[in-house]
C-alpha positions as CSV (number, residue, x, y, z in Angstrom):
1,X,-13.7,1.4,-11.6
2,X,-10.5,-0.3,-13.1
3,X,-11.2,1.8,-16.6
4,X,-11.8,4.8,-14.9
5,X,-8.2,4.5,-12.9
6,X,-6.7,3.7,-15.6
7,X,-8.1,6.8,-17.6
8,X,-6.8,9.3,-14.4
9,X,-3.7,7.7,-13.9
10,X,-2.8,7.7,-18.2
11,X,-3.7,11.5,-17.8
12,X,-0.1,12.8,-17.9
13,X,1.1,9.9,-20.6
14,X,-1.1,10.7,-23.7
15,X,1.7,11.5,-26.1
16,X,3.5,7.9,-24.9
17,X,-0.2,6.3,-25.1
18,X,-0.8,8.2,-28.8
19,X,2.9,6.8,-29.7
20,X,1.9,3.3,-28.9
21,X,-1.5,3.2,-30.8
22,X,0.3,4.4,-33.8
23,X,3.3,1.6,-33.4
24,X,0.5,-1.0,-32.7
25,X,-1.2,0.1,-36.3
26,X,2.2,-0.1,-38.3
27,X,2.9,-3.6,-36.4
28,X,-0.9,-5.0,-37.2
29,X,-0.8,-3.5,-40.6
30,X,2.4,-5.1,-41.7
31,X,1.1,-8.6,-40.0
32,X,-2.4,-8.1,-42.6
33,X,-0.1,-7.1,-45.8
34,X,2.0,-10.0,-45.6
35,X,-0.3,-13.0,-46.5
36,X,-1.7,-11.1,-49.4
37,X,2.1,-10.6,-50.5
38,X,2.4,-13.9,-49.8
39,X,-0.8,-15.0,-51.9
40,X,0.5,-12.7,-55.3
41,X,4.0,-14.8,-54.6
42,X,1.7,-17.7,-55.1
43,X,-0.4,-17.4,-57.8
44,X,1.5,-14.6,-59.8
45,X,4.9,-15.8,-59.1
46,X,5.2,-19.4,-58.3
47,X,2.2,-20.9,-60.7
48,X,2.8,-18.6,-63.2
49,X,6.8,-19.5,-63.1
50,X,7.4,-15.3,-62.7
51,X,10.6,-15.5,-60.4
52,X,10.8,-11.5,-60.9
53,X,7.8,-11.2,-59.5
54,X,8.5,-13.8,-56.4
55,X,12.1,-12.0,-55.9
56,X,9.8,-8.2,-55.8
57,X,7.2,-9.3,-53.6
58,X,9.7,-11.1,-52.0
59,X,11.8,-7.8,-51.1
60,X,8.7,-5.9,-50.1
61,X,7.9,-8.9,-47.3
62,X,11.5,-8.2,-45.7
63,X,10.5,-4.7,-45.5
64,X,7.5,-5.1,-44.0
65,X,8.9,-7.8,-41.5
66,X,11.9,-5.5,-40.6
67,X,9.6,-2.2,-39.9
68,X,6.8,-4.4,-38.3
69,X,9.7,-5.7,-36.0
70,X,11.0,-2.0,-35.4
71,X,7.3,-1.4,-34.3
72,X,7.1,-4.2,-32.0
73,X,10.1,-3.4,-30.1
74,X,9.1,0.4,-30.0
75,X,5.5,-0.4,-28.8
76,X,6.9,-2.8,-26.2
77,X,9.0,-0.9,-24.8
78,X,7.1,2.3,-24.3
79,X,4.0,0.3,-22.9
80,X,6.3,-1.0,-20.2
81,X,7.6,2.1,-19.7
82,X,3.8,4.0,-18.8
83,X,3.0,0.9,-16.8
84,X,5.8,1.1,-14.8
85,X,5.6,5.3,-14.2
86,X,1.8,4.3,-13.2
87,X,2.6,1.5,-10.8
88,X,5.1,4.0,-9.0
89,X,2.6,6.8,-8.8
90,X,-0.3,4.4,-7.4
91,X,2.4,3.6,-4.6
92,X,3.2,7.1,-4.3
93,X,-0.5,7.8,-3.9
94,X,-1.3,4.8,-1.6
95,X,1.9,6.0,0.4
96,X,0.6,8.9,1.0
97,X,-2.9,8.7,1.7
98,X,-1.7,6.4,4.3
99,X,0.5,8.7,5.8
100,X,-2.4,11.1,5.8
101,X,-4.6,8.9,7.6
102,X,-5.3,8.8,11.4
103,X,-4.3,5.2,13.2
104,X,-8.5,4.8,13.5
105,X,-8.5,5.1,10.2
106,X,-5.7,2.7,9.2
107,X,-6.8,0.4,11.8
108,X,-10.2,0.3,9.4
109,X,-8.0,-1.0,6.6
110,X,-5.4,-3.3,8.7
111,X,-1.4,-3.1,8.4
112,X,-1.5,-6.3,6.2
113,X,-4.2,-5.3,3.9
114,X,-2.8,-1.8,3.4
115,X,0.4,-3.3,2.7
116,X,-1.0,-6.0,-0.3
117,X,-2.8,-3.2,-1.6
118,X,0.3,-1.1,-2.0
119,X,2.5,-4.1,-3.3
120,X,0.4,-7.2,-4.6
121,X,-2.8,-5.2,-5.8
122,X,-0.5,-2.4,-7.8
123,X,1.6,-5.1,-9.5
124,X,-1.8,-6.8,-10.9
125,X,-2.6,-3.4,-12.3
126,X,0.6,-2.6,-13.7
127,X,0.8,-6.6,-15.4
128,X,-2.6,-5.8,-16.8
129,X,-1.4,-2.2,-18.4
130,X,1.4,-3.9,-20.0
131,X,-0.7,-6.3,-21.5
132,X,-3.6,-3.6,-22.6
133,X,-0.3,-1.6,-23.8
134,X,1.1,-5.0,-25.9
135,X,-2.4,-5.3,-27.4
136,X,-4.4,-2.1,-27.0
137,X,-4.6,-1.5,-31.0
138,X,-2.7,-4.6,-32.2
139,X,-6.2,-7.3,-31.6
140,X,-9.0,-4.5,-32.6
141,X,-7.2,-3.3,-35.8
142,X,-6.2,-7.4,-36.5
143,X,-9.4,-8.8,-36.0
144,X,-10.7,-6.4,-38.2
145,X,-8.5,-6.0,-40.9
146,X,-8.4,-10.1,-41.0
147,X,-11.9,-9.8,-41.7
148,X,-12.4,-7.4,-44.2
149,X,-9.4,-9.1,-46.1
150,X,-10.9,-12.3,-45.8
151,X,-14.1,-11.4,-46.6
152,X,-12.4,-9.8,-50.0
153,X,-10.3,-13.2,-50.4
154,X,-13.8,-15.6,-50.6
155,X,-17.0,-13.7,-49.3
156,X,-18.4,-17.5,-49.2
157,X,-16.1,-18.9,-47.5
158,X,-16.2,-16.3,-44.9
159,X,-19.1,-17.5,-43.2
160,X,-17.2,-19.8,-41.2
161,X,-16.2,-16.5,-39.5
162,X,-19.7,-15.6,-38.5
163,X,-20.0,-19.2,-36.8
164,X,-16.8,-19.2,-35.0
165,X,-16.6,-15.8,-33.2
166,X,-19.9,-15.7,-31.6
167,X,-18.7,-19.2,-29.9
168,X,-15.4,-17.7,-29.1
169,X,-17.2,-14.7,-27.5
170,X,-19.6,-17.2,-25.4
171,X,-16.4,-18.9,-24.2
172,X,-14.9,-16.0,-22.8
173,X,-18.1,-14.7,-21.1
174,X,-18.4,-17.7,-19.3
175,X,-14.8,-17.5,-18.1
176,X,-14.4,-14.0,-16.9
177,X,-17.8,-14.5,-15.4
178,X,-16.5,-16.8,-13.1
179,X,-13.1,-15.4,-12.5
180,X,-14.2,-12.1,-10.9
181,X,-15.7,-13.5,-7.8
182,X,-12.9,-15.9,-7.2
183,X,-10.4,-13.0,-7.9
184,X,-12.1,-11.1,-5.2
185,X,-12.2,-13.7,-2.7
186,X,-8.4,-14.4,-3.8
187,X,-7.1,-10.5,-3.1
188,X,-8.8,-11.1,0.7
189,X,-6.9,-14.4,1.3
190,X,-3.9,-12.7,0.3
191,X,-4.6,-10.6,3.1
192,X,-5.3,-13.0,5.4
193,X,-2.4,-15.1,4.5
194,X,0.2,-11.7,5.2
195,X,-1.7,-10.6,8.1
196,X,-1.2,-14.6,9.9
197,X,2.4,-14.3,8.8
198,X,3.3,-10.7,10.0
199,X,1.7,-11.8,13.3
200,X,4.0,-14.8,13.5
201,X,7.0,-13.2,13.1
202,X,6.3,-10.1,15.6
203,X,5.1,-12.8,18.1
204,X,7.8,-15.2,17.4
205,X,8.9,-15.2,20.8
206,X,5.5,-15.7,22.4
207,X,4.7,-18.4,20.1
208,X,8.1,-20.2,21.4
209,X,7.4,-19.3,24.5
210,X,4.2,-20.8,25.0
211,X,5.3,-23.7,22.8
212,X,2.4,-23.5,19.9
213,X,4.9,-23.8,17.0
214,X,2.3,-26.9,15.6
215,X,-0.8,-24.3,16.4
216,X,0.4,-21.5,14.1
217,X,2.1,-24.0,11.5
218,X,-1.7,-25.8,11.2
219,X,-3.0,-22.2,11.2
220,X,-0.7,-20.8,8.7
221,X,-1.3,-24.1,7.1
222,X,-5.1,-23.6,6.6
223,X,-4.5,-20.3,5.2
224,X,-2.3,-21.3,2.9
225,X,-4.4,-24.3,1.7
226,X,-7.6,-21.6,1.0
227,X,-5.7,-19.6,-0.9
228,X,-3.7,-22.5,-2.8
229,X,-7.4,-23.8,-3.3
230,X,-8.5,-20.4,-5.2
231,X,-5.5,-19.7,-7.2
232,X,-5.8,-23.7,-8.5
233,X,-9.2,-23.0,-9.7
234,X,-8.6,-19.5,-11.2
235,X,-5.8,-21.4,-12.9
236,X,-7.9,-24.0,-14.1
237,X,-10.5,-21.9,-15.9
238,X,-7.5,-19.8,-17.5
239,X,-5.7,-23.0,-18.5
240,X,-8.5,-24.6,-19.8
241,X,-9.2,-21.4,-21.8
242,X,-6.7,-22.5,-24.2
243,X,-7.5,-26.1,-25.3
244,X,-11.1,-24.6,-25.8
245,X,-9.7,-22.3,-27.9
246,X,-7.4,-24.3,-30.0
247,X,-10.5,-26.8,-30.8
248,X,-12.2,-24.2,-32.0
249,X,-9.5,-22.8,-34.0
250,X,-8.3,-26.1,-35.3
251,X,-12.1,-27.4,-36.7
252,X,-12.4,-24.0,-38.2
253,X,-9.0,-24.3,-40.3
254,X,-10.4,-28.1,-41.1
255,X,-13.6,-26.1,-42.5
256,X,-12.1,-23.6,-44.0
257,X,-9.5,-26.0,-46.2
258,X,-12.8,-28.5,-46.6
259,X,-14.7,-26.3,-48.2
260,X,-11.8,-24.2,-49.8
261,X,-10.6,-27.3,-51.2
262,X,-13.8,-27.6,-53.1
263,X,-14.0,-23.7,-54.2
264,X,-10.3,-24.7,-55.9
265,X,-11.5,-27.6,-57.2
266,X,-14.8,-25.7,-58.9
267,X,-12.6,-23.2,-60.2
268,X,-13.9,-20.4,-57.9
269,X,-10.9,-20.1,-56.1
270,X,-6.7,-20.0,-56.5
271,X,-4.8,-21.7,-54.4
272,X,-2.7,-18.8,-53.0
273,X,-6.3,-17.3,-51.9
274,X,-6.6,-20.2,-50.3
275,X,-3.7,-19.8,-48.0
276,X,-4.0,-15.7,-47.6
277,X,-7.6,-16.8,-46.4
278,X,-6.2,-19.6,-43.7
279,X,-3.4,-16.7,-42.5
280,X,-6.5,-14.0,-41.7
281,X,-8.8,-16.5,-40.0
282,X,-5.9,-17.3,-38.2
283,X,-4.9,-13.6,-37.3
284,X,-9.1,-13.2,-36.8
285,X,-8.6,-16.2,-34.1
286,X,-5.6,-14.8,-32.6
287,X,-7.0,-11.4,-32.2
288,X,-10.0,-12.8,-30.1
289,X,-7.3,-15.0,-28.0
290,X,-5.2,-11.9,-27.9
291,X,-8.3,-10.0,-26.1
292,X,-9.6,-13.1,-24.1
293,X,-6.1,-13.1,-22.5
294,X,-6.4,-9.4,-21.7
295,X,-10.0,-10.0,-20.3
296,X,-9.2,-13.1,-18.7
297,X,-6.5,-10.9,-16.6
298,X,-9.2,-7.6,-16.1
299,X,-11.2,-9.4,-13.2
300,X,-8.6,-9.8,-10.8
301,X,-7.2,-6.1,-12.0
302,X,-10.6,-4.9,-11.5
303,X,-10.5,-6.0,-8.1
304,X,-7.3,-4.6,-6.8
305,X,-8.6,-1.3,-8.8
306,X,-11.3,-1.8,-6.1
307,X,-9.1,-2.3,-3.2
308,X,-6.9,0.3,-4.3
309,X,-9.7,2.7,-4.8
310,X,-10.9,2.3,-1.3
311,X,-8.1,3.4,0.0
312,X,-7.9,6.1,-1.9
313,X,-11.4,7.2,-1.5
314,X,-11.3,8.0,2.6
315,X,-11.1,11.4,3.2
316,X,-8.6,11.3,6.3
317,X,-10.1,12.6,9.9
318,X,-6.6,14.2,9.6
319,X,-7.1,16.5,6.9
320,X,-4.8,19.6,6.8
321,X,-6.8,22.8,6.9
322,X,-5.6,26.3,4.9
323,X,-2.5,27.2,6.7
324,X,-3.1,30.0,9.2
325,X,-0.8,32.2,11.3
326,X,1.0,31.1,14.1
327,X,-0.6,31.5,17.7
328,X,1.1,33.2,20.4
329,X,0.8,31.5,24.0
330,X,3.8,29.0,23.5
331,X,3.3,25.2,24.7
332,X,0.3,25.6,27.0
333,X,-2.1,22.6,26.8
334,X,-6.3,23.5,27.4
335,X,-8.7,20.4,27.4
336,X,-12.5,21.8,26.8
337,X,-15.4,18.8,27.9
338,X,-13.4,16.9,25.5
339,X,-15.2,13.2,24.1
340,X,-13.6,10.9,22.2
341,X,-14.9,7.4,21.1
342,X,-15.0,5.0,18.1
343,X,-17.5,4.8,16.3
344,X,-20.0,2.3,16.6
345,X,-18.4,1.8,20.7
346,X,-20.6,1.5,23.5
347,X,-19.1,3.9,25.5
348,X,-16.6,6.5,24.6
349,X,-13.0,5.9,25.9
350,X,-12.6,9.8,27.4
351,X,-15.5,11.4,28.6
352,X,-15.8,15.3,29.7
353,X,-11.6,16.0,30.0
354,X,-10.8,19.1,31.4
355,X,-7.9,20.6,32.4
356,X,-4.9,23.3,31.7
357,X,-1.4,22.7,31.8
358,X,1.3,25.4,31.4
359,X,4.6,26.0,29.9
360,X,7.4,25.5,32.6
361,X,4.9,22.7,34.2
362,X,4.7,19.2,34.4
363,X,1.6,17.4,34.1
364,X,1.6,13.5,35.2
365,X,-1.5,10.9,34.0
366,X,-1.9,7.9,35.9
367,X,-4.9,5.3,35.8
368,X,-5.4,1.5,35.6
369,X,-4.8,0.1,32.4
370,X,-7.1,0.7,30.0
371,X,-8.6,3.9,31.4
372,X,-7.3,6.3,28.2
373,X,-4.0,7.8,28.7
374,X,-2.4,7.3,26.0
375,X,-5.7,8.3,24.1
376,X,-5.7,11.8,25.7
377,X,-2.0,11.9,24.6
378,X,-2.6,11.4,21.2
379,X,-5.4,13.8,20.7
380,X,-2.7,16.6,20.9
381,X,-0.6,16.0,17.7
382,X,-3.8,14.8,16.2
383,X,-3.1,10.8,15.7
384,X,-7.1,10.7,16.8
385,X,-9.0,13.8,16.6
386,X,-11.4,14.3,19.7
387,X,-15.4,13.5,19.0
388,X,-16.4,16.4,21.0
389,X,-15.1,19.3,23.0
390,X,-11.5,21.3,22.1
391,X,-8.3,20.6,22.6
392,X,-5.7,23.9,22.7
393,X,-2.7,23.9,22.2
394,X,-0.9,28.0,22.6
395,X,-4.4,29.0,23.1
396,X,-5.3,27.3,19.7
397,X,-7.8,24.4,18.5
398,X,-5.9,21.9,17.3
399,X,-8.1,21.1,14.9
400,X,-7.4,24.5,12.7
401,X,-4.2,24.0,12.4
402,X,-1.8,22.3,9.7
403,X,-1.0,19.4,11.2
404,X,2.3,19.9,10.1
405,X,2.4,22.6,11.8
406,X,1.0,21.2,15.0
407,X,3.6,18.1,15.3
408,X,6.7,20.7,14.8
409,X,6.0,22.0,18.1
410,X,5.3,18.7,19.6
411,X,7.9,16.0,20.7
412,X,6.6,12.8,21.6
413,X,7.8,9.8,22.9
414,X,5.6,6.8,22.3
415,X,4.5,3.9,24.5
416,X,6.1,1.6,21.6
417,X,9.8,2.1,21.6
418,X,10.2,1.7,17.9
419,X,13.2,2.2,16.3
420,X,14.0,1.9,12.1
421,X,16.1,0.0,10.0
422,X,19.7,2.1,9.8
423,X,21.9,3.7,12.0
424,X,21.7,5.0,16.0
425,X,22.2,8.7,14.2
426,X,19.8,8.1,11.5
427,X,17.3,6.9,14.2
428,X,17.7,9.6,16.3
429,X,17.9,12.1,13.6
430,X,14.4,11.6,12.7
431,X,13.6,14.2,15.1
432,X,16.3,16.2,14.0
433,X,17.4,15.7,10.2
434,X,20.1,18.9,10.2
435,X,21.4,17.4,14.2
436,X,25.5,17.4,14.3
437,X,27.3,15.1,16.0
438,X,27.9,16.7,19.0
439,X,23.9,17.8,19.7
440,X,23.5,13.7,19.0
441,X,25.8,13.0,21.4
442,X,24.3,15.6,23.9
443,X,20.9,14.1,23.2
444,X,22.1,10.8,24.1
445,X,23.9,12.3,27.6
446,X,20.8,13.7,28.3
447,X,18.6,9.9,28.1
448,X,21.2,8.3,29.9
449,X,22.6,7.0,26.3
450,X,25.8,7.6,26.2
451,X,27.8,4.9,28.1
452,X,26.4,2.1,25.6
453,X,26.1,3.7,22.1
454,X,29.9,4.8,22.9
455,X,30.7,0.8,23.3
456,X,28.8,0.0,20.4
457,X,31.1,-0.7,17.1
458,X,30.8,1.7,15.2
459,X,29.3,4.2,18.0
460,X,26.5,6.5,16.4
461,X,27.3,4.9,12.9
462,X,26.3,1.4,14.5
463,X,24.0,-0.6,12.1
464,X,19.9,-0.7,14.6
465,X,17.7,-3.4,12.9
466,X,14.2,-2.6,12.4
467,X,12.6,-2.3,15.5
468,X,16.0,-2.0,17.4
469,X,16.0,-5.5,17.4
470,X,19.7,-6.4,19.5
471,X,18.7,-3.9,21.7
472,X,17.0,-4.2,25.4
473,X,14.1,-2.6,25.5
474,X,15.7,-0.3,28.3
475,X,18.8,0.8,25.4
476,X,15.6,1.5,23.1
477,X,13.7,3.1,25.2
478,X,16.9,5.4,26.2
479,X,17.8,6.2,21.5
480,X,13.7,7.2,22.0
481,X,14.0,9.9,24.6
482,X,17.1,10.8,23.0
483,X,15.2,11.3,19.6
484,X,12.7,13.2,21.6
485,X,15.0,15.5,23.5
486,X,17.0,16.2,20.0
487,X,14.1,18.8,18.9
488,X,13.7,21.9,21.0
489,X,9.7,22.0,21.1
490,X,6.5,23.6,23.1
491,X,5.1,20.7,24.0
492,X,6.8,17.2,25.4
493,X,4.5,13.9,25.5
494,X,5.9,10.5,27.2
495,X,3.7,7.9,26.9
496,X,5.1,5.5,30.1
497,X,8.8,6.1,28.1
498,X,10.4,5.3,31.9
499,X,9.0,1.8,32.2
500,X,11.7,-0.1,30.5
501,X,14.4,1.6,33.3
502,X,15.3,0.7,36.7
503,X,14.8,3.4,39.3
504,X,18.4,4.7,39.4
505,X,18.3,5.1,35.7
506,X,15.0,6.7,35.3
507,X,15.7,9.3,38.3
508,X,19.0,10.2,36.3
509,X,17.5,10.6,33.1
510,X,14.7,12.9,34.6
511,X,17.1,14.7,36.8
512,X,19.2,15.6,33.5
513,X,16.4,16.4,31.4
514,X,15.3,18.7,33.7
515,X,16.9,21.5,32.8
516,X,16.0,20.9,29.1
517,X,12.1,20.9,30.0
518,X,12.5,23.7,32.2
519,X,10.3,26.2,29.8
520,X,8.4,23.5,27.6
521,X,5.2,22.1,28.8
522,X,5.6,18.5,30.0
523,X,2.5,15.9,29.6
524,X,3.8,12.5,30.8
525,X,1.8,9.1,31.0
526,X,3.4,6.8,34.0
527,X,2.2,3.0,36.0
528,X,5.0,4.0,38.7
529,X,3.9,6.6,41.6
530,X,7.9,7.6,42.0
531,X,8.4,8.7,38.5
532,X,5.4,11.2,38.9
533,X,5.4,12.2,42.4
534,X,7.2,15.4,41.7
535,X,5.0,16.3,39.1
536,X,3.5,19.9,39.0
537,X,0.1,18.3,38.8
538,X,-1.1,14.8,38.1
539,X,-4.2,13.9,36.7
540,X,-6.2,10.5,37.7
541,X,-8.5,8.6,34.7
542,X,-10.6,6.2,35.6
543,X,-12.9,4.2,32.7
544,X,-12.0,7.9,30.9
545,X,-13.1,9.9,33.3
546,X,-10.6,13.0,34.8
547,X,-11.6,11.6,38.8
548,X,-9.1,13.5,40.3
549,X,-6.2,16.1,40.0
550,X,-4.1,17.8,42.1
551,X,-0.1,17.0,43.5
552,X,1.1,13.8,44.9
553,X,0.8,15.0,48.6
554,X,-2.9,16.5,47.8
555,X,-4.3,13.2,45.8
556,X,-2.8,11.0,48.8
557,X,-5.3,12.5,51.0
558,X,-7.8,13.5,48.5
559,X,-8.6,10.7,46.3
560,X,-9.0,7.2,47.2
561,X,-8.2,5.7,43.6
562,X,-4.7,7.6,43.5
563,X,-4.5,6.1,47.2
564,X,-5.4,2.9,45.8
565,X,-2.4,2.8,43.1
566,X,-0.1,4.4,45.8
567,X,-0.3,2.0,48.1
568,X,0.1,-1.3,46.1
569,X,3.3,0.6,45.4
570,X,4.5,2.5,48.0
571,X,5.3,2.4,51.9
572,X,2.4,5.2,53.1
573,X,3.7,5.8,56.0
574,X,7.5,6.5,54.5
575,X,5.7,9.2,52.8
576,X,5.0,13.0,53.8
């Protein structure tokens, strides 16, 4: 899988990959020439006291140093270069597959392990291109060409070649053998490890709060310690991949001078042979290093190939269909016997919905925690796509549409009141990215916003941390219906987006609003009978089944589970 990656992503960089094959040959080459230069110095110039000849050779060795440097630097720089273009289109890729994806589907993966696999597991593969790019032609062409040369310095003496490389080859079977499994397990524990420490700084607070500071320290702890376990032994096997190495290398250079020494001696031999001969089964020796290195690094590189792969693989719920036509009806909202439920669930979390709401309407959902509002929300701009059954939106399935499409017509504020890292403006322009000043500011009016982004420092230029951290959830939950309210649209979801405000504040924000909504279709999710009781029509779930539906005044005499939630909250008999 990690080849065939590779192979897709180096697609568009052939020319670059071409260029640094032909740099790697002129580097290798120069690095074979040079001990056979250096040999002729030897026994044509030095022995035979020619210093003409050692000054000529000598010139031609600069040469070749200087271009084989030129090479180097060439091939170096272009191979970092294509790693780092494919390292930003895997993210690219990954970013948007993800984006692509439903939350069921992301929920599969988790936010941790999506976010190693866009960060940690792409590094791995772009370290390991840079290395195949540093030694992609260099160690085949080297080992080689240090053979053949050798072999043509002392065919006899090159039989210490056919003893050493087959044990070099065992050593790094045995080594990459057992690095792939405890690269895999490694890639997890990274995601275990982010997923423990994104948890502990979103729940900071509750963690204080309940005092279990020492819990989550010997937690984090543990985690730490099983993945400081696996990296010591991966590290181990790569580290002791060297001194095995070196032994071998070093008794092979004792053999080859043992024996050479005796060749010399006979006669057979001349002493600058000798040392050309040393200088390839050296290059030969660093060759194999060069691509046990490489090899050693392809397990865990395979792995996050894997991981990243995955990810890539899912073919999202989401998926946008051929664009089609606009349909006419406007906002108006049709649920058909619609099902939804995850898989492998026992029972489905909405069971046979049905209902119509109309532009110019609103449409209230109530029900005990649990019982699928926002679910049924979120089937509309398509963050879950329904199991069975249709879901209209202006008399169309939502399902054929671009979703695109779909969420320009939709305005939604959700039951988290998230806000990004920037400004108040930037946060609200989201919804909005062309927005003046003056529609922010009457965005903002409208949510009840106004009075306390005008006190802020730099008023809509005001730095909001990520999350809107330094804001109460009711100021947040305010810059999120002002985001909302910022794009004219069909169709308007709030997903219990009043919860955060005191009564006073809620029934202004509604009250100026009002006019806003006045020909968009309204769906809104509430826990609190007064922010729905003037609802067109509100709808009762119970276990994710549509019980009831009808007015406030009608489901107060109609339906005893809408009675139920009424009168832990209200004063019945206050009530017409």
């Amino acid at each position: 899988m990690l080849f065939g990656l590779m192979l897709r992503l180096l697609g568009e960089h052939r020319t670059a990959v071409w260029a640094i094959v032909a740099l790697q040959v002129v580097q290798t080459a120069g690095n074979l020439l040079l001990p056979t230069l250096n040999a002729s110095i030897i026994d044509d110039g030095i022995l035979a006291n020619r210093p003409g000849v050692i000054l000529g050779l000598g010139g031609w060795m600069m040469v070749l140093t200087a271009l084989q440097a030129a090479a180097a630097l060439g091939a170096g720089y272009l191979g970092a270069d294509v790693a780092m273009k494919i390292g930003h289109r895997l993210r690219r890729e990954l970013f948007s597959q993800v984006q692509a994806m439903s939350s069921q589907e992301i929920g599969t993966f988790g936010t941790a392990s999506l976010v190693t696999r866009s960060t940690n597991d792409v590094q791995q593969i772009q370290t390991f291109a840079v290395l195949v790019f540093t030694m992609l032609a260099a160690a085949p062409v080297m080992g080689i060409g240090g053979i053949i040369l050798a072999v043509q310095q002392n065919a006899a003496l090159s039989a210490v070649v056919i003893v050493i490389v087959p044990l070099l080859v065992l050593i790094m079977y045995l080594i990459v053998r057992r690095l792939i499994p405890l690269y895999r397990s490694g890639q997890a524990l990274i995601d275990g490890i982010t997923r423990i420490l994104r948890e502990q700084i979103i729940g900071v607070n509750v963690i204080r709060g309940f005092v279990r500071q020492k819990h989550e320290a010997a937690r984090f702890a543990e985690a730490n310690r099983r993945l400081t376990r696996n990296n010591l032994q991966s590290a181990l096997l790569v580290a002791g991949m060297l001194p095995m190495i070196m032994i071998v290398v070093n008794l092979s250079s004792v053999a080859v001078v043992w024996f050479g020494g005796h060749l010399i001696t006979s006669g057979s031999m001349e002493v600058g042979a000798l040392t050309a001969f040393i200088a390839y089964i050296l290059q030969i020796l660093l060759a194999i290093m060069m691509a046990m290195y490489v090899l050693s690094t392809a397990p865990r590189a395979a792995v996050c190939a894997e991981r990243i792969q995955d990810v890539l693989d899912v073919t999202p719920a989401l998926g946008l269909p051929a664009p089609k036509p606009a349909a006419p009806g406007g906002g108006g909202v049709e649920f058909s016997h619609v099902w939804f439920a995850y898989p492998g669930a026992e029972s489905p979390v909405l069971a046979d919905i049905s209902f119509t709401a109309v532009p110019g309407t609103t449409t209230a959902i109530i029900g005990a925690t649990g019982s699928g509002k926002t679910t049924l929300l979120n089937l509309l701009p398509r963050f879950l796509n329904a199991t069975s059954g249709e879901v209209r939106l202006g008399g169309a399935d939502v399902r054929t549409r671009p979703v695109g499409w779909l969420r320009e017509r939709i305005s939604v504020v959700p039951q988290q009141s998230y806000l990004f890292s920037g400004t108040v403006a930037s946060n609200l322009r989201m919804a909005a990215p062309e927005a003046t000043e003056d529609e922010l500011w009457q965005a903002l009016q409208l949510a009840q916003a106004e009075g306390f982004v005008r006190r802020l420092p730099d008023g809509l230029h005001a730095a909001v941390a990520q999350g809107g951290a330094g804001l109460s959830g009711g100021q947040r939950q305010r810059l999120c219906i002002a985001r909302a309210m910022l794009r004219a649209a069909d169709l308007y979801l709030f997903d219990d987006s009043f919860s955060a405000l005191d009564y006073a504040t809620e029934a202004a924000v509604r009250e100026a609003m009002a006019p806003a909504l006045e020909a968009a279709t309204v769906l809104m999710v509430a826990e609190r009978i007064p922010t729905i009781m003037g609802a067109d029509r509100i709808l009762v779930l119970e276990e994710g089944r549509l019980v009831a539906q009808g007015t406030h005044a009608e489901l107060l005499r109609s339906s005893p589970t809408y009675r139920e939630i009424a009168e832990s909250q209200l004063a019945l008999d206050e009530q017409p």
